[in-house]
N, C-alpha and C positions, 0 to 999 in steps of 0.2 A: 629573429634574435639569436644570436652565436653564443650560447651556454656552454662556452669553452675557456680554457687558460689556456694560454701559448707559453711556450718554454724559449727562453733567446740562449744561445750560447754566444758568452764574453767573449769569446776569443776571435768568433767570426760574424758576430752580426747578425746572425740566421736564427733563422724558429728550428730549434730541435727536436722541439716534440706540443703536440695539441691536444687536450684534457679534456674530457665531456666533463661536466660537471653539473649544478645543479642550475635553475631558469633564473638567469638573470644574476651573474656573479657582479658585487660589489663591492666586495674589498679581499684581499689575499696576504699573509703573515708565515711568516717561514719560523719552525722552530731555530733556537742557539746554534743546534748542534746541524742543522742545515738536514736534517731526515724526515723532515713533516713540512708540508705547506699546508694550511689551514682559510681554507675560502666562504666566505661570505656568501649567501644566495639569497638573496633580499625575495624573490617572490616565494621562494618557498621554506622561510625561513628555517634554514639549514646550514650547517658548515662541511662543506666536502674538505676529506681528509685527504689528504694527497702523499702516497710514500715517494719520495723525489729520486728514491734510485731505479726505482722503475719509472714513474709517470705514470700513477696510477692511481686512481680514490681506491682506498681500502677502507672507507667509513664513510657514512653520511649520519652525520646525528644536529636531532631539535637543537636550533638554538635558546632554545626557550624562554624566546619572544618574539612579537612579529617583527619583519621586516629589518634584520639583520646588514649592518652595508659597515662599519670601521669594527677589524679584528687584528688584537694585537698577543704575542707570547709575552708570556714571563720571561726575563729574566733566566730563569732557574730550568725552565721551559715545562715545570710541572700545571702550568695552566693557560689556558686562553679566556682572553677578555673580549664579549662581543660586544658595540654601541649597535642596539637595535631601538632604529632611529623612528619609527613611526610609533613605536611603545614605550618609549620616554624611562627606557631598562637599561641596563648594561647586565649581561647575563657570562655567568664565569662555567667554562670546560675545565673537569679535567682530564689530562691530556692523556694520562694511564687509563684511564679506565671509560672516557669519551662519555662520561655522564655530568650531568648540572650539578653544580656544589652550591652553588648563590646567584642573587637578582637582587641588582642595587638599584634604585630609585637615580637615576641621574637628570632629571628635569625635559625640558624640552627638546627633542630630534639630537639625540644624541649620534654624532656622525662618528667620531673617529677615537682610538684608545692607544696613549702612547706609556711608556713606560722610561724613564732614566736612560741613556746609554750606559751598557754596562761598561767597567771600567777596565783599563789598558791590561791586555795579558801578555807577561812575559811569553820566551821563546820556548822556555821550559813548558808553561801553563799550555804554550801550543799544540805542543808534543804530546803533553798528555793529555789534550783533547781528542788526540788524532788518535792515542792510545785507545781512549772511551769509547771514540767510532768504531776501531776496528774490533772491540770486543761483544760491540750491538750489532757487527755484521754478525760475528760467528753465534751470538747469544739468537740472532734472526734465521739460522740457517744458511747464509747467504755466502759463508765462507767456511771451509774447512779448516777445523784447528792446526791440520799440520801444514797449510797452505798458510794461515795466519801467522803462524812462529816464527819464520822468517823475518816476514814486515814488522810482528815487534820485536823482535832481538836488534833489529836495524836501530827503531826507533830505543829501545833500552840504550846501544851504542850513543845515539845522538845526545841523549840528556847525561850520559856516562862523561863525553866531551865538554857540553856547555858546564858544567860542574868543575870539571879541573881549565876550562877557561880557554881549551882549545877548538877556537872557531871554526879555523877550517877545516879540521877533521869533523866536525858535528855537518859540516856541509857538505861533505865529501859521503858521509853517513844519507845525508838525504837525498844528494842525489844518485845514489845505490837503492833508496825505496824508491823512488820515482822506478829507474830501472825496474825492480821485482813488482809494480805495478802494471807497467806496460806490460811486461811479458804474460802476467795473471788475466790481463784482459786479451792480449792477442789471444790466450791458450782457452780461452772461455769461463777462469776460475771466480772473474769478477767481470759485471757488465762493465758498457762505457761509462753509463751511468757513474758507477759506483766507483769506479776509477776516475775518472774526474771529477769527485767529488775530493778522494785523498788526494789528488795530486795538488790540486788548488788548495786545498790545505799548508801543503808541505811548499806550496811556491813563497805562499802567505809567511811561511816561518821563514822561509830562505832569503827573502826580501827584507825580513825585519832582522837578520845577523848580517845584508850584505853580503852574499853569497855569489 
């Protein structure tokens, strides 16, 4: 039995990276903000926490119940919902603090836990997504704040543009972060990881202005 995730990279079809994780993974949920994957380990019932800019479990915590197999995020991404299907549970993480908050009765082999899609974000709302990541790198250690001030002063410039209505300077803005990206990961100051984490971000917004 292969007690692993595989990682594909979009852009080329290939496994990037392969994840021990706990015996017998059966289902996997990525937080909003794309910096947690949350895996199911049905024999032992467990959730392997996965930080995705490394590839790496930084947590294994009880699902607290057996036989754990459909895990899905909030929303908000302050929880995870597991369907632990042999114990007729669905059992709620949260995700700050990776302890049990609730155990809902959901009837027979509950398999899978989905939630609403959430709903369409502007180009703005993007940007300050991309804002919130780069402030949980530096809040993580992961980037230096005067390595960060650049990529947001970029990203301040870009919402500076979509607000007075000039599109392609707001694009012109992004792809100058992309730029101070590449270079933060050539120089070592961000993995690849974590570099193609922003930059798919920022393609995401450049696609939805037509860029």
């Amino acid at each position: 039995m292969l007690n692993t995730v595989t990682v594909i990279d979009t852009a080329t079809n290939t496994v990037s990276a392969t994840i021990p994780v706990g015996t017998a993974p059966a289902g996997v949920a990525v937080s909003p903000n794309g910096a947690r994957a949350y895996v199911a380990n049905s024999f032992d019932s467990t959730l392997s926490v996965i930080d995705t800019s490394t590839n790496t479990v930084i947590a294994t915590v009880p699902s607290g119940a057996f036989d754990p197999s459909g895990v899905s995020v909030t929303p908000d991404g302050t929880s995870v919902y597991v369907a632990n299907f042999s114990s007729g549970l669905v059992t709620v993480i949260d995700t700050a603090t990776n302890a049990l908050t609730a155990t809902i009765s959901a009837g027979l082999y509950p398999v899978v836990v989905a939630f609403p899609p959430p709903q369409s974000q502007t180009p703005a709302d993007q940007v300050q997504a991309l804002i919130d990541a780069i402030d949980a790198l530096i809040a993580g250690g992961d980037l230096a704040q005067n390595k960060a001030a650049p990529l947001l002063n970029k990203l301040d410039q870009v919402l500076a543009k979509l607000d007075a209505g000039q599109t392609a300077a707001a694009c012109n803005q992004l792809g100058a972060f992309i730029n101070q990206v590449n270079a933060y990961v050539a120089n070592g100051s961000l993995t690849a990881a974590e570099g193609q984490s922003l930059i798919g971000a920022v393609n995401a917004i450049r696609s939805q202005l037509g860029c």
